[in-house]
C-alpha positions in Angstrom: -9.3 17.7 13.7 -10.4 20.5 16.3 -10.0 24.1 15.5 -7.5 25.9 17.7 -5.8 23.1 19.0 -1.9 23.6 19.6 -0.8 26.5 19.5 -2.7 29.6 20.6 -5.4 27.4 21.5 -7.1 25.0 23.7 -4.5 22.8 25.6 -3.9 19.4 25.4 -5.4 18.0 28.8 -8.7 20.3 27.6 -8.9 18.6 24.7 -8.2 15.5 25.7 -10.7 15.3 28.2 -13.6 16.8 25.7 -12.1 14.2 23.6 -13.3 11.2 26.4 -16.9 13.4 27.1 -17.6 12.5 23.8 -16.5 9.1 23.5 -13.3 9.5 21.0 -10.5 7.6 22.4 -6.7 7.7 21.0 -4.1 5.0 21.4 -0.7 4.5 19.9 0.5 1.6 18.5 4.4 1.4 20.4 7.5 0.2 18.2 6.0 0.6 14.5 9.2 -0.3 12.2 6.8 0.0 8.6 4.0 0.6 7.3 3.1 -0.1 4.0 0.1 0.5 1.4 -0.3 -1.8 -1.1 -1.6 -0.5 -4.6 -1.7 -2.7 -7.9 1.2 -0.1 -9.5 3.4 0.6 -6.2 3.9 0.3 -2.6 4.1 3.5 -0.2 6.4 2.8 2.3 7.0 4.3 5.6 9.8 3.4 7.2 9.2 6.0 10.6 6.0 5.8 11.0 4.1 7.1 14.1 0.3 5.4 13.8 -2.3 5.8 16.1 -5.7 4.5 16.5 -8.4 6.7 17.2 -11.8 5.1 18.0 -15.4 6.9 17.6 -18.9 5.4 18.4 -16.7 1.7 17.6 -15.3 2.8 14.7 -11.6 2.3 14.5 -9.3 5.1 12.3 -6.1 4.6 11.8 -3.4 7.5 11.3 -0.1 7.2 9.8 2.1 10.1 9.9 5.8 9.6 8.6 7.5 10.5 5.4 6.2 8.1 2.6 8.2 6.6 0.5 7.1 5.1 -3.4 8.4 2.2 -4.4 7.0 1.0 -8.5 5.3 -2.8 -8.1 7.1 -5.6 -10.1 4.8 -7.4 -12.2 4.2 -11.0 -10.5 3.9 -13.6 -13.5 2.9 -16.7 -12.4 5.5 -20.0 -14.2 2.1 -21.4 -15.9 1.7 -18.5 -17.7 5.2 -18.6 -18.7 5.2 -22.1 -19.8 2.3 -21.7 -21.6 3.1 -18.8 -23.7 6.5 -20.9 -24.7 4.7 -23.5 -25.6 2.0 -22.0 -27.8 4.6 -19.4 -29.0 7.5 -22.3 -29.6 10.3 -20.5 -27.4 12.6 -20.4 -24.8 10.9 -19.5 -21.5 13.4 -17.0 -20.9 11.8 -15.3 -24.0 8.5 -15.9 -22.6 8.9 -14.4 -19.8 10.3 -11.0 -21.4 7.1 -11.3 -24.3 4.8 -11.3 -20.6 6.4 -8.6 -19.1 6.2 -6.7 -22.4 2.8 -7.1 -22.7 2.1 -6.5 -19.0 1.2 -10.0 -18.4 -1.5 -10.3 -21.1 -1.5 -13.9 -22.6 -2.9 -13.3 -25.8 -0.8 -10.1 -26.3 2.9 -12.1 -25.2 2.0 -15.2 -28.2 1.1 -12.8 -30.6 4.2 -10.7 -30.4 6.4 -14.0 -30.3 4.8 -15.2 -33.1 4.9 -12.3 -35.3 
């Protein structure tokens, strides 16, 4: 963030105060047990997390540092969708279900393979 900090360089009380002269503050958030970033293909997961919260001119930035961890996203199919391929496709909604997760939960896609 600031050249020449740690180190060789400026010390931390320095810093910190030039840090208050212009009107950055940084708090950390005690006790984090996760953090976790939600995308539609996977989760990053941090299970140490250290975050902080730095706060310029009223704008908040949160910082996560920790060792991330990817975890793949299960397709969530919702039972409507299930029955309703069975029923248009005429099978089991164990079979469904598979045809949905096949096709990434595309409707269309799941009858037309069942029915094929």
């Amino acid at each position: 963030m600031f050249p020449g900090i740690g180190g060789r360089g400026m010390n931390p009380a320095k810093v910190k105060q030039m840090m208050k002269q212009m009107g950055i503050n940084i708090t950390e958030i005690d006790d984090v047990e996760q953090v976790i970033i939600r995308t539609p293909e996977k989760d990053i997961v941090f299970n140490d997390a250290n975050v902080s919260i730095m706060n310029a001119q009223g704008v908040d930035t949160y910082q996560v540092v920790g060792t991330p961890e990817e975890v793949a996203r299960e397709l969530q199919i919702p039972d409507d969708d299930v029955r309703m391929v069975a029923e248009q496709a005429g099978v089991s909604q164990e079979q469904a279900l598979e045809a949905l997760k096949t096709a990434n939960g595309d409707l269309a896609e799941a009858i037309l393979a069942l029915s094929s």
